[in-house]
N, C-alpha and C positions, 0 to 999 in steps of 0.2 A: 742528924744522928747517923753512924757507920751504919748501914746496910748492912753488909758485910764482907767478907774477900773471897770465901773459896770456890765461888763462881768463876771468879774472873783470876786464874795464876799467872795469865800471861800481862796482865797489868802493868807490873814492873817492867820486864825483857821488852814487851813494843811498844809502849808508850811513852816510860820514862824514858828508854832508848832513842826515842828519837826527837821525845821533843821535852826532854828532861830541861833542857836550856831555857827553853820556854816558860814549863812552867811549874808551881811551887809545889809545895809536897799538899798544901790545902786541897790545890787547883787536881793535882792527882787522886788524891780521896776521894773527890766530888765525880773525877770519872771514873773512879774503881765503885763506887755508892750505884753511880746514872748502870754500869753494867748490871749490876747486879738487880736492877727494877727495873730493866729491861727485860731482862733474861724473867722474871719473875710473871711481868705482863703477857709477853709472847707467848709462855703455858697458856694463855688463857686468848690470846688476841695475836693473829700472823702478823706482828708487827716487821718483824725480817722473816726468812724463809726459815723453817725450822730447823732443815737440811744443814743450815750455816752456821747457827747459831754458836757452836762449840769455836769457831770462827770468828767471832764478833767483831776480839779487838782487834785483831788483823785484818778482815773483811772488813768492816762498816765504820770502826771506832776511829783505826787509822786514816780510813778517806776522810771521814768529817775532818780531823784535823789536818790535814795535808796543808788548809791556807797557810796554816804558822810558819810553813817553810819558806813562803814567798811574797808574803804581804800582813798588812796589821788595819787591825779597827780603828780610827781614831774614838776617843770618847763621844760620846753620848748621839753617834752615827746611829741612825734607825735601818736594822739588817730584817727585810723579810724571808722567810724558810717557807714556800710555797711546798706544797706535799709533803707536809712535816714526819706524816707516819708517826714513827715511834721516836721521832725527835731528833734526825737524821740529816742534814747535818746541825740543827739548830741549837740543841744541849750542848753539844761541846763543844762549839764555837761560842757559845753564850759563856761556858764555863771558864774558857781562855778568855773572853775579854771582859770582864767582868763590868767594865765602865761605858759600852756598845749596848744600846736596845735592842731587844731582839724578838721578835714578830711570829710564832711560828702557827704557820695557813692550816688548816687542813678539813676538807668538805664531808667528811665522817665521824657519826657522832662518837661512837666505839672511841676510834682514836683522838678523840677532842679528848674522849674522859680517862684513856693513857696519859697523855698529855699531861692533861691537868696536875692529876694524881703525881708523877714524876716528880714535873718543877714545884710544886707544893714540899712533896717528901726532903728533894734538895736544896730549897729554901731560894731557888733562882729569886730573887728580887727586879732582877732585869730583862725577867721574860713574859710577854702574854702571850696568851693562846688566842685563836680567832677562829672561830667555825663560819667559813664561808667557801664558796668556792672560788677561785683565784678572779675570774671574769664579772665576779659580783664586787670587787674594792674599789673602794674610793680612797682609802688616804694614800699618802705618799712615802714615798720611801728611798732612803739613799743607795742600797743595795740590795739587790735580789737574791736568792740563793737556789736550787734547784738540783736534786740529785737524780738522774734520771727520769723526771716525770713527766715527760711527753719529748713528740721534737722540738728542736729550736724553735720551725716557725709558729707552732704549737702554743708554745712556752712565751713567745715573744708576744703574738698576739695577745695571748690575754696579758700581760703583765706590763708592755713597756708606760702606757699611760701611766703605770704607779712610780713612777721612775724620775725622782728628782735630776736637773740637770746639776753639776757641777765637779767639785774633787775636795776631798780630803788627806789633807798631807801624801799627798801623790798622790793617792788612789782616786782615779775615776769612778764619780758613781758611775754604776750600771749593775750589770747582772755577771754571776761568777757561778756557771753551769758547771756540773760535772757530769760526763760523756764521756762516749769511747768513740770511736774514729768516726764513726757518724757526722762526727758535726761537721765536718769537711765539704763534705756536699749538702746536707740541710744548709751552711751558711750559704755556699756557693750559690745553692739556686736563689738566697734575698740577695745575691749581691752584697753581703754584711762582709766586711771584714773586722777580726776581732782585736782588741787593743793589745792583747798579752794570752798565748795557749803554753801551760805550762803541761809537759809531762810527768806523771805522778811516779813511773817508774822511775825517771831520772831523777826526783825528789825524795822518792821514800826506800829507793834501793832493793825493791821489794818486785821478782818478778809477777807475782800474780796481779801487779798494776799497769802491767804490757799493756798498749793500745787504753788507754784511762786517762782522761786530762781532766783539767779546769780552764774552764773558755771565759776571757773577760769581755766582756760588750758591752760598752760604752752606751750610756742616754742615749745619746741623738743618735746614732746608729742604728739602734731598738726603736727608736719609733720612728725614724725614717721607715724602717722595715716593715713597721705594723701597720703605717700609713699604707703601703706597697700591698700588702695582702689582704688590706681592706677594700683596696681600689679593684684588688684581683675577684674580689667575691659578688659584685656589682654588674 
C-alpha cells in the first residue's frame, strides 16, 4: 500500500533521473513508499543523521543505488547488507533486484525492529533480516555489501569466511564496500588489491559524491587477507 509521496518530491528529478532505465514505475513506488518509512522511523530512531534527512534521496537513496550503474545481480544470488541500519543499502538494492536474496545484518535490536516493520510494510518477499553481529555468522554468502561500517581490514576480518568463492555472470563473488579515499591505504597496508573501484562521482554526475567509490574484492583476496590479519594478532 502507497505510503505516500509528499515526503519524498525529489523522487521523480534523482531517481527516476538516473536510473529511470533501470527501473519500472512499480520498482519507483516501492522506493518513493521505503522513503517515506524511513523518514517516518528516523522521528523516532537515528536511522541516518537527522541533519540530512531533507537529503535522503540524494544523500543516501542515490548511493544505495549507484550498483545499477555498473553491475547486476544474477537471480536468486544471496547478497548480505552487513550494518544494515535503516536498510541502507539493502532495501533498494533488494527493490532493484527483485529475483537476488537479500540478507540484511544488523546487531541492534531498535533497528532489527526498523527493519522488520519496513520490509513487512513493502511487502519485500526477497528480504530477511538477521540480528547478529557480523563475527557471529556462519552461513554463506555470494556477495557482501557494506556502507561505511568499519575499515576494510575491519570489515574483511569479520566477514571474508562468509564469502562464497566463485562468479555470477561476470560478477565476482566477493564484497562491494562503499568508502571514500580511505580505502587506498587500508587496502595497501593487507596487500589486497581490489578487482574493480568504481567512482560514484563519475557514475552519478553528482559532485557531493567527490572522493566516494565502491571497491570490489574478490573471495580469495578477502580471505587471503583475513588469514594475514589473523596471523598478525597471534
Amino acid at each position: 500500500m502507497p505510503v505516500g509521496r509528499e515526503d519524498a518530491p525529489d523522487m521523480d528529478d534523482i531517481i527516476g533521473g538516473q536510473f529511470g532505465s533501470y527501473l519500472d514505475a512499480a520498482q519507483l513506488e516501492a522506493l518513493r513508499n521505503y522513503a517515506a518509512l524511513l523518514r517516518e522511523w528516523n522521528a523516532k530512531l537515528n536511522l541516518i543523521s537527522r541533519k540530512d534527512v531533507e537529503n535522503f534521496e540524494a544523500h543516501h537513496l542515490l548511493h544505495a543505488l549507484s550498483p545499477l550503474k555498473v553491475l547486476k545481480f544474477a537471480d536468486r544470488v544471496r547478497v548480505l547488507d552487513v550494518g544494515s541500519g535503516g536498510g541502507l543499502p539493502g532495501i533498494p538494492l533488494a527493490i532493484a533486484f527483485p529475483r537476488a536474496q537479500f540478507f540484511l545484518l544488523d546487531s541492534m535490536e531498535k533497528k532489527i525492529k526498523a527493519l522488520r516493520d519496513m520490509v513487512e510494510r513493502l511487502g519485500l518477499k526477497n528480504v530477511q533480516i538477521v540480528h547478529k553481529r557480523a563475527e557471529q555468522l556462519e552461513s554463506k554468502f555470494d556477495y557482501v555489501t557494506g556502507r561505511a561500517v568499519a575499515t576494510l581490514p575491519d570489515f574483511i576480518g569479520w566477514i571474508a569466511k562468509n564469502i562464497r568463492v566463485g562468479s555470477h555472470e561476470g560478477l565476482e563473488n566477493g564484497i562491494l564496500y562503499f568508502k571514500g579515499s580511505l580505502y587506498k591505504e587500508e587496502l595497501a597496508a593487507l596487500s589486497l588489491e581490489p578487482l574493480h573501484v568504481w567512482d560514484l562521482r563519475e557514475q552519478l554526475g553528482h559532485e557531493y559524491y567527490a572522493e566516494k567509490y565502491l571497491v570490489h574484492i574478490g573471495t580469495q583476496a578477502a580471505q587471503k587477507a583475513a588469514v594475514r590479519l589473523e596471523a598478525q594478532k597471534k
